[in-house]
N, C-alpha and C positions, 0 to 999 in steps of 0.2 A: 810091325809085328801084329798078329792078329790077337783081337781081343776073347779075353779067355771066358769060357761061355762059366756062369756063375750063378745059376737059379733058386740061392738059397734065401730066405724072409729072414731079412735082421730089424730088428732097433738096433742100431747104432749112435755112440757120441763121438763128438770133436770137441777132444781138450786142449788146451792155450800149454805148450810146451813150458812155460816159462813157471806156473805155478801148480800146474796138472786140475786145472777146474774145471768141469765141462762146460761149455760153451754154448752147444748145439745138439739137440736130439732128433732124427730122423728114420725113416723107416725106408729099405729099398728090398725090391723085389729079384733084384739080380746079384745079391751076393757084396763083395766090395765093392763092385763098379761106380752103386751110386757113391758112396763116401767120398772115391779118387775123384769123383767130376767134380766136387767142388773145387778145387784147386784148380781144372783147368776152366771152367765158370767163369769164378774171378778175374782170368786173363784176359777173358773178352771186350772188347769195346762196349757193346750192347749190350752188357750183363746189368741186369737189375741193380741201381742203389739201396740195396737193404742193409742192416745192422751186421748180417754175417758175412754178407762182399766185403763191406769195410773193414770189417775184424783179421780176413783172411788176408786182404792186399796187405794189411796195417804188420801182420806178422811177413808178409815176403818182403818187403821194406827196410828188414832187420834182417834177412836171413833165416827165418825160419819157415818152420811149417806147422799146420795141427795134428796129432795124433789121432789116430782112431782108435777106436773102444767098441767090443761088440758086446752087447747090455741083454741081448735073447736073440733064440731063433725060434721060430716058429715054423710048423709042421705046414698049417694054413696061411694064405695070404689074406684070407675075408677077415683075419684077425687083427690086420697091422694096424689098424688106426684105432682101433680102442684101446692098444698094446701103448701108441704111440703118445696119444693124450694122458695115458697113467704115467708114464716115466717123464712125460714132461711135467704134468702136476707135481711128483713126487721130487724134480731137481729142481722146482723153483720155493717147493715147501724146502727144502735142505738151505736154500737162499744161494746158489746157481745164478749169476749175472746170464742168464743164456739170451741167444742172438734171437732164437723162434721169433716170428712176426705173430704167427696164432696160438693157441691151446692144442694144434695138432689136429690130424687126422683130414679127411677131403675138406675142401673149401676155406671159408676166412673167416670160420669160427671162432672168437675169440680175439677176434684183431680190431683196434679202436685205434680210428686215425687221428692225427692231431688237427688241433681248432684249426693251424696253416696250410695243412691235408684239406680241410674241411672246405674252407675260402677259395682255394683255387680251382678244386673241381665246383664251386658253385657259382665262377666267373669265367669257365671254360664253357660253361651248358646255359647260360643265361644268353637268351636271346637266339635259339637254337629251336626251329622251329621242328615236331616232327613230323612225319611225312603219315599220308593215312592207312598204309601197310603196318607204320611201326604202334601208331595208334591201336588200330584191332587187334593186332597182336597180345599189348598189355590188358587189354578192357579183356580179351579170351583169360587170360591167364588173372582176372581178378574175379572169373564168371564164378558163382560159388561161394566165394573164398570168404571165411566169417572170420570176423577182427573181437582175438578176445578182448574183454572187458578192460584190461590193461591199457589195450593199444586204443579203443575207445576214447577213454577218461586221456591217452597222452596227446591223440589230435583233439580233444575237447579244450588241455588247455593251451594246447599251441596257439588256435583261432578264437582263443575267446580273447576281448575284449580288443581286437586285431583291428586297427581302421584301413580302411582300404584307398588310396591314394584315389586323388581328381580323375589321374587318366585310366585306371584300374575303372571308375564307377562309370564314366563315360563309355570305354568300350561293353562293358555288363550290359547299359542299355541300347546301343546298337546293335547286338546281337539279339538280345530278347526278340522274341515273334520269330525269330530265323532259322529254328529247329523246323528238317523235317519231317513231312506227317508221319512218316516211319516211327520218326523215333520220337513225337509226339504220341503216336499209339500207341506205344511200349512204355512210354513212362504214364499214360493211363491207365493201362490195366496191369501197373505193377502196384500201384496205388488204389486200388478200385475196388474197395473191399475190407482195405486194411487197417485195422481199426488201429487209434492213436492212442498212447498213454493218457495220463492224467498230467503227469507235468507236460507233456507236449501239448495239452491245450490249454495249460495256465501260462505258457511260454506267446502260444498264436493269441490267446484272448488279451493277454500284460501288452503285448505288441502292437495291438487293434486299437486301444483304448488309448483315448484322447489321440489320437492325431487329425490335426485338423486342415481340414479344405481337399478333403480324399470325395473324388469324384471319379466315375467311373463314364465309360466312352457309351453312346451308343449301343456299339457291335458289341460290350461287352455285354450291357444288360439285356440287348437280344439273343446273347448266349444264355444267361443264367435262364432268361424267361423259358427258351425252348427245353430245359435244360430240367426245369422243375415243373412243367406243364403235364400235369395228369398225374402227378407223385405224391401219395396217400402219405401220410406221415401217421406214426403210431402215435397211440395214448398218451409214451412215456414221450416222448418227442415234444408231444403240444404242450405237454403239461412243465417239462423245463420250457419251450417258451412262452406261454405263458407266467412263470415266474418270474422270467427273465426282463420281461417287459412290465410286470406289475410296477407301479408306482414313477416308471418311467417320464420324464416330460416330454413332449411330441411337441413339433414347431409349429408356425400357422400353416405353412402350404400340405405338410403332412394331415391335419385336423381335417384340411378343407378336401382334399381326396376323399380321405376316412368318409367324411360326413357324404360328398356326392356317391361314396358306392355304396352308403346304406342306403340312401334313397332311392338307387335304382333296384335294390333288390327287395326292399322290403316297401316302399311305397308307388313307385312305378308298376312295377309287376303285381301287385297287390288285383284282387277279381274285386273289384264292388257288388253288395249284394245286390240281388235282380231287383227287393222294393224300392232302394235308394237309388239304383237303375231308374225306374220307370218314373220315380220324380225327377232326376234331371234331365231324362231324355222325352218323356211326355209320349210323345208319339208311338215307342218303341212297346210290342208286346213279347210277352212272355216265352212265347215259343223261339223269337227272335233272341233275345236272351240268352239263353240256353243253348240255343246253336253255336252263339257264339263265343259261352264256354267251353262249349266242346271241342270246337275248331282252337280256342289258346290249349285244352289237357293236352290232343292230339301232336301241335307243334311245342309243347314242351318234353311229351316223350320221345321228339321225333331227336331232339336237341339231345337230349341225355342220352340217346343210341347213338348218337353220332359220335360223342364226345368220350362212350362204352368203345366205342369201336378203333376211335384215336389213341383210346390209350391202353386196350390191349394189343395192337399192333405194331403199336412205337411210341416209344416216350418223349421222343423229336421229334414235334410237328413240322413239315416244309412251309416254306415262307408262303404258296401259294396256298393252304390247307388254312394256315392263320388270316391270310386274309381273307379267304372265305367263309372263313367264322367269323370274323368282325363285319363284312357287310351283311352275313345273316343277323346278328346283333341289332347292326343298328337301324335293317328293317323292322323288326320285330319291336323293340324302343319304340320309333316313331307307329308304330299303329297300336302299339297302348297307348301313347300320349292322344293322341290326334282324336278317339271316340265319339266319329263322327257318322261312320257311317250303321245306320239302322238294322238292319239286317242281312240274312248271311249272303254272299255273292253267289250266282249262280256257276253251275257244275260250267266248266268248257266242254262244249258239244264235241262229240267224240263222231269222225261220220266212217261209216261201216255201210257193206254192202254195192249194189250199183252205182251210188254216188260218193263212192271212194275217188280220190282222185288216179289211182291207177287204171279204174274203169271209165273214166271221163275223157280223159288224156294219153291214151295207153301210146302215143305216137311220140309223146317226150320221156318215157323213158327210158334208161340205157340198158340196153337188152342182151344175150350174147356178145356178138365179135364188136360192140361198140361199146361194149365195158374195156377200161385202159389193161385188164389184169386179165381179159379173155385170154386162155391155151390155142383155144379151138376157133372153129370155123366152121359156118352153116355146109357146106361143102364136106368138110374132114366127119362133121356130125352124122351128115348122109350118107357117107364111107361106110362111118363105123357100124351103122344100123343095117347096111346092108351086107358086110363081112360077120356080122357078129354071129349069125350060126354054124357057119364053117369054122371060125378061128376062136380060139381060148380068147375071154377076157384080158386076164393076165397077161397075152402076148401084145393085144391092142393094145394094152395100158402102159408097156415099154415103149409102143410105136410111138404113140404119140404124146409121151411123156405126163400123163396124168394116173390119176389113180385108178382099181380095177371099179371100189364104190360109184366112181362119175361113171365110168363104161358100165355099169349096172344100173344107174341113176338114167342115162340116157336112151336104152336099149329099150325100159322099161315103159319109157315115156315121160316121167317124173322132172327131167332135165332138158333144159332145150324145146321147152314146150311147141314155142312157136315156129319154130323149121319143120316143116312138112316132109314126110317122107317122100 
């Protein structure tokens, strides 16, 4: 028999024949249809274990059946689940044993599994790897997503005071260094700028303090250095450290640093004056003196452009930039120490004109077609100087693959000096 078409919006109940109590509140889009499928529901093999299969098999068991009850209709369907969640509040306030798994309406609002619910889906999914589709997927679907202050304070105190088992901290640090640079870059500059409370840095500083025999790698401190190289720190900056270090004790190896780079800057590089000059040096006059003041003002301006120029450009210096500033360094050291030589070096002769070495030797150098990077040829040259009043520039200069400035540079005379027409 065909099913009777039925598209009316009810709440409906199922009540327990036996004392007329409702049971079950539900809400269908087609009229009776849904009410009558419960009953055939229950006779299924594959029908869900819930409170109202069992209620409903429990009465055919006996011979019965439940009754329906229609509780509203409504005009709209966008109504039925605010309709549905009120008459369910309303028969469990009356104090209604009903079978509902939730508070009603889309989804599992209001449904709280038990602790043996709990257990088992959390030894079905333990040790269940997932895969990196299923991954992005949830990381998309948390992009945004802000956790109120609630839910905050509830993962605050689930992980507090949480220790983390052997192979838990073992695997933590196999993994560390293994992010990558992708998403090393992104948890950079999501961080990078972001200023910290006040307790997050009474949390990092309580952390920091006293732990002892914390030593850092190499590569690390080659990171911090390139890291903080050319980085101005403000008033308010110095002046907390500065306080922070007032009354501090320092070790010996930190003193003895300390002490060797006051020396190099303020007694190494120090100018002695020109009279105390020419009593230790005797020999040396004034003029000589003076030059070579001039020649130390010169390369210390030449120093602080350089160092101007490092760190407007980048605030990471390359490994080869750094060591080219420490052997300028430690040139520069050793001929303040050394104050040996008397007066200024002379200029390096510069030679210019007929005894240039291109005029000397004009047979070693590499000329046109014996350049590795020549287009041309003395032959294609004389081509060109001879087609160039008949034909466009611009036509040569597709012929022969160069530009039309060279065919204008050539035609001219200016290029190709030495191939004769």
């Amino acid at each position: 028999m065909p099913r009777r078409k039925d598209r009316r919006n009810l709440i409906y109940a199922l009540t327990d024949p036996r004392d007329g109590v409702i049971r079950y509140i539900g809400k269908s889009v087609d009229g009776m249809n849904r009410p009558l499928h419960h009953a055939k529901e229950s006779e299924l093999n594959h029908a869900p274990n819930t409170h109202k299969t069992r209620w409903i098999r429990q009465l055919k068991a006996i011979g019965l059946s439940y009754a329906i009850l229609i509780v509203e209709e409504l005009q709209e369907a966008s109504l039925l689940n605010e309709r549905e969640r009120w008459w369910i509040s309303l028969a469990r306030a009356w104090g209604c044993q009903l079978t509902n798994a939730t508070d009603g309406g889309e989804g599992t609002y209001g449904w709280h599994p038990s602790p043996e619910t709990i257990a088992k889906n959390s030894a079905a999914h333990k040790g269940i790897r997932l895969s990196q589709e299923v991954r992005a997927a949830i990381a998309r679907g948390h992009i945004g997503l802000k956790k109120s202050a609630e839910t905050k304070e509830k993962i605050g105190a689930a992980h507090r005071g949480r220790k983390k088992s052997p192979e838990q901290v073992a695997k933590m640090r196999a993994r560390r260094g293994t992010a990558l640079p992708e998403t090393r870059a992104k948890i950079s500059a999501a961080k990078k700028g972001k200023p910290l409370s006040a307790t997050h840095r009474a949390h990092m500083s309580a952390a920091q303090k006293g732990r002892p025999g914390r030593t850092m790698s190499d590569e690390h401190k080659a990171k911090l250095r390139s890291a903080n190289l050319g980085r101005s720190l403000s008033p308010e900056h110095r002046a907390k450290l500065s306080a922070a270090h007032r009354g501090k004790a320092w070790s010996e190896q930190r003193q003895r640093r300390v002490s060797e780079a006051w020396v190099k800057k303020h007694v190494l590089a120090r100018v002695t004056p020109p009279s105390m000059r020419l009593n230790l040096l005797g020999t040396a006059t004034q003029n000589d003196l003076r030059a070579r003041d001039d020649a130390r003002k010169h390369s210390l301006k030449q120093e602080q452009k350089f160092r101007r120029i490092v760190r407007l450009r980048n605030r990471t210096v390359s490994e080869h930039t750094r060591t080219k500033l420490r052997d300028y360094q430690v040139r520069k050291w050793a001929n303040l120490r050394s104050l040996r030589f008397l007066g200024t070096p002379r200029r390096e002769r510069i030679v210019r004109g007929d005894a240039h070495y291109s005029r000397v030797h004009p047979e070693k150098l590499q000329r046109g077609e014996a350049r590795p990077a020549a287009k041309l040829t003395e032959d294609k040259v004389r081509e060109i100087r001879r087609r160039y009043p008949s034909e466009i520039g611009s036509e040569l200069a597709k012929e022969f693959g160069i530009s039309t400035t060279c065919i204008s540079g050539i035609v001219r005379g200016l290029r190709w000096k030495h191939v004769a027409n």
